[in-house]
VEXKE-307774 format. One record per residue (C-alpha): residue number from 1; x negated, y negated, z. Coordinates in Angstrom, 1 decimal, always signed. Layout:
BEGIN
{k = NUM&c1 = X&c2 = Y&c3 = Z}
...
END
This chain:
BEGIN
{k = 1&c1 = -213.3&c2 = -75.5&c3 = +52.0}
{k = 2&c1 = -216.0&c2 = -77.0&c3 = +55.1}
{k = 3&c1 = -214.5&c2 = -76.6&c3 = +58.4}
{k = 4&c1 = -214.1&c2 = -79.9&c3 = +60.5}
{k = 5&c1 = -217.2&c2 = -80.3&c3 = +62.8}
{k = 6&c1 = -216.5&c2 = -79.8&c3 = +66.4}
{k = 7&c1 = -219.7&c2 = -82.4&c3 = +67.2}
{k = 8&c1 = -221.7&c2 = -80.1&c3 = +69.2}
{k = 9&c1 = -224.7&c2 = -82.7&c3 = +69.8}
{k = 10&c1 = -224.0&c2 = -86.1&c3 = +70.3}
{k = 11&c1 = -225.9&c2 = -89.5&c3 = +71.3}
{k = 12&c1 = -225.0&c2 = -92.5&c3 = +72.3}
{k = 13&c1 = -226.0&c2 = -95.7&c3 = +70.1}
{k = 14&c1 = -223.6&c2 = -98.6&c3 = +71.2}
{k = 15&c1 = -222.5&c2 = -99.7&c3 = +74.7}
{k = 16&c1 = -220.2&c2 = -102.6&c3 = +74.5}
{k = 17&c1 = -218.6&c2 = -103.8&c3 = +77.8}
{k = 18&c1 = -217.0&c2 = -100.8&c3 = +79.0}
{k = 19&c1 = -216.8&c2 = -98.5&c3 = +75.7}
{k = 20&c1 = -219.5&c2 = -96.6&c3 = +74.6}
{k = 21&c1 = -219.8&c2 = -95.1&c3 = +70.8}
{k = 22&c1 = -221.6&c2 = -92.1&c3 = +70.5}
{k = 23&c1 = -222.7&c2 = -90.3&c3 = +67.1}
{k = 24&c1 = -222.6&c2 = -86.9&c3 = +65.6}
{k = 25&c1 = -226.5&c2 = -85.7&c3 = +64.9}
{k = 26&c1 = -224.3&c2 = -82.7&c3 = +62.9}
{k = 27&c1 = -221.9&c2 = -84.9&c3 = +60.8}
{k = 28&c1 = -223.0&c2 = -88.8&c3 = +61.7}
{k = 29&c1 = -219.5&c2 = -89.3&c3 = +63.0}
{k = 30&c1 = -219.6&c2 = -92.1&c3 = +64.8}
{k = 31&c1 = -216.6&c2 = -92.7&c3 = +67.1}
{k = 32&c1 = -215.9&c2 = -93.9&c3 = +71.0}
{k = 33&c1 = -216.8&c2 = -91.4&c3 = +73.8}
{k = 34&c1 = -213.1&c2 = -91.6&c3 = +75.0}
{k = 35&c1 = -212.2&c2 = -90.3&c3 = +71.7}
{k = 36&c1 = -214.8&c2 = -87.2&c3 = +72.1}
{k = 37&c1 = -213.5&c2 = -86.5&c3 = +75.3}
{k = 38&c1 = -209.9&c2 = -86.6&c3 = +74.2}
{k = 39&c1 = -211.2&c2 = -84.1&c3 = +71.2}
{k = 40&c1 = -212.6&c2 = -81.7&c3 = +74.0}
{k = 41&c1 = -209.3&c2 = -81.1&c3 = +75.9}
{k = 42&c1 = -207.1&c2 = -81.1&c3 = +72.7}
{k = 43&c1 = -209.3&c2 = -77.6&c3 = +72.0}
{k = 44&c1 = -209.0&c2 = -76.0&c3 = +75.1}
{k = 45&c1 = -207.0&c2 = -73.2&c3 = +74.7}
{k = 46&c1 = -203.8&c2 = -73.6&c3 = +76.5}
{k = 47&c1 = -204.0&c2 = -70.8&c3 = +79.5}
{k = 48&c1 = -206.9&c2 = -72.3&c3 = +80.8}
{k = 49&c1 = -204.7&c2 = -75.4&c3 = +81.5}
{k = 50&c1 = -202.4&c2 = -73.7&c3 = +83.6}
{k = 51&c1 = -205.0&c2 = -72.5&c3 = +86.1}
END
């Protein structure tokens, strides 16, 4: 079973008004930046939250 990638390098390659998309140069996921940030603070472990 592969492990979901956790895009540890990614580019940008669209800007369209005020959304950017950004790619995966691990997977070649292509998704918007908002998304990638969202991703990032759904993986912090909780307890660092509460500082």
């Amino acid at each position: 079973m592969d492990t979901p990638c956790k895009h540890p390098k990614v580019r940008v390659v669209a800007r369209e008004e005020d959304t950017e998309f950004v790619e995966c140069q691990e997977c070649g996921e292509v998704f918007d930046s908002n998304e990638f940030r969202d991703m990032a603070i759904e993986e912090q472990p909780e307890e660092e939250e509460e500082s």
